[in-house]
C-alpha positions as CSV (number, residue, x, y, z in Angstrom):
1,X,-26.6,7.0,13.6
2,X,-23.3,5.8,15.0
3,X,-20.3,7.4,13.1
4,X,-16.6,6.2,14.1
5,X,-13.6,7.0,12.3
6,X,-10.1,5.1,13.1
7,X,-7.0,4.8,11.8
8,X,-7.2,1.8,9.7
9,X,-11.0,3.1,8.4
10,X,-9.2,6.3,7.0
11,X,-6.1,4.3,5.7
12,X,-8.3,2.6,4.0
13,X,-10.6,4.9,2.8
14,X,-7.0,7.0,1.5
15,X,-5.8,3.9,-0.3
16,X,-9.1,3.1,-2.3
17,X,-9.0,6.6,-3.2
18,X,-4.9,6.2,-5.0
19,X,-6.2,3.5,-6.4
20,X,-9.7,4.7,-8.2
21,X,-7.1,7.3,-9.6
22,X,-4.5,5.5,-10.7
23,X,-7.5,3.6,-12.6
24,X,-10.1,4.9,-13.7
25,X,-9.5,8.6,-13.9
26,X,-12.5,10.0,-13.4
27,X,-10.6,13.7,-12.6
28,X,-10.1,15.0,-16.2
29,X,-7.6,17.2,-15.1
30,X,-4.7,15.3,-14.8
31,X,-3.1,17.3,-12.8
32,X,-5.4,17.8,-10.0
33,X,-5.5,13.6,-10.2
34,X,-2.5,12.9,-9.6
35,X,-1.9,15.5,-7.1
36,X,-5.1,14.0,-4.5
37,X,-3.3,10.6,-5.2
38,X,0.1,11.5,-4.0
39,X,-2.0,13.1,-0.8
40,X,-4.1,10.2,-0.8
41,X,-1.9,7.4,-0.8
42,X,1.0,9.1,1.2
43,X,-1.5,9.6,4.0
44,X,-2.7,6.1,3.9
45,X,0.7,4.7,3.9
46,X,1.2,6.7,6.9
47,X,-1.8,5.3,8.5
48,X,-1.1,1.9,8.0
49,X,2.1,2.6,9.4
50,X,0.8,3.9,12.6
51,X,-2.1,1.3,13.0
52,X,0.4,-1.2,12.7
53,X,2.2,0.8,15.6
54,X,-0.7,0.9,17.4
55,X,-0.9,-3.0,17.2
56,X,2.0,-3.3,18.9
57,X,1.2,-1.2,21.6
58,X,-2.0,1.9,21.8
59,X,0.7,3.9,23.5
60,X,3.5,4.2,20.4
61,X,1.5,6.1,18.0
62,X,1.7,8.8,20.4
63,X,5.0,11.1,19.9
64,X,5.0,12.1,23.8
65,X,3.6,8.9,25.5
66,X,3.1,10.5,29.0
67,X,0.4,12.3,27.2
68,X,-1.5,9.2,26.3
69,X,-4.5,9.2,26.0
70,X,-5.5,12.7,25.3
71,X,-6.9,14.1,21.8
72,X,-4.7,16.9,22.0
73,X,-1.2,15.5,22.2
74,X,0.7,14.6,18.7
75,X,0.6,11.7,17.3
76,X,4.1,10.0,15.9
77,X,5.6,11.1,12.8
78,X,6.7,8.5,9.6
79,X,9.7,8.9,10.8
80,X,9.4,7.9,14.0
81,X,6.7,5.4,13.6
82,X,9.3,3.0,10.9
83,X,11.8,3.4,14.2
84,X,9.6,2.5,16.6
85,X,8.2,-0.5,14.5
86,X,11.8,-1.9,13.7
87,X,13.2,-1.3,17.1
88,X,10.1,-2.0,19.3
89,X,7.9,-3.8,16.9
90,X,10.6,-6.1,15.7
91,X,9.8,-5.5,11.8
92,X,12.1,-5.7,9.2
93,X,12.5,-2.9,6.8
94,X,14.1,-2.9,3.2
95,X,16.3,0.0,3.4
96,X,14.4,0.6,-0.4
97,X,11.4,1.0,1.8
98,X,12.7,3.0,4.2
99,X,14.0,5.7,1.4
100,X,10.4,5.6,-0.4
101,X,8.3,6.6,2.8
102,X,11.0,9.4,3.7
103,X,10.8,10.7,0.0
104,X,7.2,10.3,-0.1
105,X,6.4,12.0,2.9
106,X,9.1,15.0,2.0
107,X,7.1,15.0,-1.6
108,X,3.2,15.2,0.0
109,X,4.8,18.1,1.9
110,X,5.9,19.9,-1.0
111,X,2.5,19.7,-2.6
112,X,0.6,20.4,0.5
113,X,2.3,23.3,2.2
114,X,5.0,24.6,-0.9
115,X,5.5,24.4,-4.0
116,X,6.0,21.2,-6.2
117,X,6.8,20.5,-10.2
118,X,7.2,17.6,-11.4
119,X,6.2,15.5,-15.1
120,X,2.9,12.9,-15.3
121,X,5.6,10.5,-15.5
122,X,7.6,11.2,-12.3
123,X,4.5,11.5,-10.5
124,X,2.4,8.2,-11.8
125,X,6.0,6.2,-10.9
126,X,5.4,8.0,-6.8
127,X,1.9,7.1,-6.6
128,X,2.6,3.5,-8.9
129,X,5.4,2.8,-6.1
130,X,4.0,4.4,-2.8
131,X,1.2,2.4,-3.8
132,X,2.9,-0.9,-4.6
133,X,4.2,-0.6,-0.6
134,X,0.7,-0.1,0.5
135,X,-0.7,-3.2,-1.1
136,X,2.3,-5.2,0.3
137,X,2.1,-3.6,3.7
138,X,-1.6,-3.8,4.2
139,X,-1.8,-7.7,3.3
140,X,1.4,-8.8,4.9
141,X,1.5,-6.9,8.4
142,X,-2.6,-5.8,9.1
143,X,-4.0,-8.8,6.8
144,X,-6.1,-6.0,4.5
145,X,-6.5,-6.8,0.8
146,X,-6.8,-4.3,-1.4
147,X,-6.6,-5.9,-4.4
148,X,-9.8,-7.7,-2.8
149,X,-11.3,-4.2,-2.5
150,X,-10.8,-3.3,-5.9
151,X,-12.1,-6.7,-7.1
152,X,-16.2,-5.1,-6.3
153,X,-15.4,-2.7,-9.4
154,X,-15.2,-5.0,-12.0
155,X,-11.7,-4.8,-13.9
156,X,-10.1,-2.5,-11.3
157,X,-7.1,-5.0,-10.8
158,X,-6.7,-5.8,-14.5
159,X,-6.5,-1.5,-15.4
160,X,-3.9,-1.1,-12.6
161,X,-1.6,-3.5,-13.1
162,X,-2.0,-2.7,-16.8
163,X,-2.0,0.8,-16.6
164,X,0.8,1.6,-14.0
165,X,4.1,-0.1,-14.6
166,X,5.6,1.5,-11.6
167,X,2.9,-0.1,-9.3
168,X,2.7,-3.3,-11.5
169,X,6.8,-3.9,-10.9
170,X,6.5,-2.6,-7.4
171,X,3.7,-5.0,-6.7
172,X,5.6,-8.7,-8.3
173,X,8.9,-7.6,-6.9
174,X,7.7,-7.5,-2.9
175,X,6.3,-10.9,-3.3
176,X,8.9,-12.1,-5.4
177,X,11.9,-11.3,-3.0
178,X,9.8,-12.5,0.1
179,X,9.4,-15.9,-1.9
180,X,13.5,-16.1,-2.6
181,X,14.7,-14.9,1.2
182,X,12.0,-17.6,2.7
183,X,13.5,-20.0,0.5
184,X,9.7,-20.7,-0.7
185,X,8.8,-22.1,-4.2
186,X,6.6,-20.0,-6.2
187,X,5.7,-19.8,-10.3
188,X,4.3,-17.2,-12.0
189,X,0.3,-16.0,-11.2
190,X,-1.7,-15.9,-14.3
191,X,-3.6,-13.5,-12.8
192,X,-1.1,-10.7,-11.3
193,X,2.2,-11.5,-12.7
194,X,3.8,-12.2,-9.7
195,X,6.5,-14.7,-9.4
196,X,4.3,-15.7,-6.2
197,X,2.2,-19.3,-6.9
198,X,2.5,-22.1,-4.3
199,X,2.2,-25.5,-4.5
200,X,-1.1,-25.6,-3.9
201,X,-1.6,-22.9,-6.8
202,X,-2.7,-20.4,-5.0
203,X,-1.0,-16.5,-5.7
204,X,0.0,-15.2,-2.1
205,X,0.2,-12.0,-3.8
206,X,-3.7,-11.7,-5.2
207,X,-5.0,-14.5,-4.2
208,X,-6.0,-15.8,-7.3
209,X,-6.0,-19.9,-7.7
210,X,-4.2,-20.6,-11.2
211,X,-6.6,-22.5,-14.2
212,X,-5.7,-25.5,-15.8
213,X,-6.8,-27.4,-18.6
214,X,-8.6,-30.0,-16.3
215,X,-10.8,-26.5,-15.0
216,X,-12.0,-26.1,-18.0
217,X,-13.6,-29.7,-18.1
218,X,-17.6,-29.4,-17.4
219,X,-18.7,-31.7,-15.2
């Protein structure tokens, strides 16, 4: 039996993990919950980050790239890998975006090597947004849905955009900013929320193609 693991497998792996919690809570403690999805979905967004580093070039997700390729050298931190992406990889970051990794990544320090209080609120509105960058992230720079993934439990997208408002007004806002600076038209998705519908009807944010009444007609 072949076993492989990669950066984009774990990413992914971390992700669908922050977002069964955020869901379906099947931890009862909801402490210990939301704790494994701040680790879960701050290690996935830095993941994704590095695998779209990698992309670019194998060499950049290394910190020391003389050391490339050898199992023992470091690999890039956030930090570095959002540089090397804007000023190598030519992406675009909202400084919003910028802020929310860098508090992220100081927070899933805190809980993994300190000390960390916080309320269920504060900490469902860092996984709700962490996640909401994820989502974006994944679709619009690696081409990986998620909300695709979470489409094979049945009702998973309904309960997380119901249940988390913090990911829920994360998730619309991405897609509806990207519509307004690319000038694009878009209505509202019946299915997500999103201000993100082409002409076509199709939701660049989920997916989804909207109804209308002449769908409803049998043939």
């Amino acid at each position: 039996m072949h076993i492989e693991f990669d950066l984009l497998a774990n990413a992914q792996d971390s992700i669908r993990h922050a977002i069964d919690s955020l869901t379906w809570k099947d931890e009862a403690n909801e402490a210990r919950r939301l704790k494994q999805a701040i680790r879960d979905v701050a290690h996935g967004v830095e993941l994704l980050l590095k695998e779209k580093l990698r992309r670019v070039h194998p060499v950049l997700i290394w910190e020391n790239i003389d050391k490339f390729p050898n199992l023992g050298a470091r690999t890039v931190t956030v930090d570095t890998a959002v540089s090397r992406l804007a000023r190598i990889g030519g992406l675009k970051f909202d400084p919003h975006d910028v802020e929310l990794i860098t508090a992220l990544r100081d927070t899933r320090n805190a809980v993994e090597h300190y000390a960390w209080k916080t309320t269920k609120l504060e900490a469902e509105r860092v996984v709700g947004e962490a996640l909401g960058f994820a989502v974006y992230f994944a679709k619009e720079e690696l081409g990986i849905d998620f909300l695709g993934y979470a489409e094979h439990r049945e009702g998973t997208v309904e309960a997380l955009m119901e249940g988390s408002y913090a990911f829920a007004s994360a998730f619309r806002a991405r897609y509806e900013r990207s519509a307004r600076e690319k000038g694009e038209f878009a209505t509202l998705c019946d299915y997500c929320g999103a201000i993100a519908v082409n002409l076509a009807g199709a939701c660049k944010a989920c997916g989804h193609w909207q109804t209308s009444d002449k769908d409803e007609i049998p043939f």
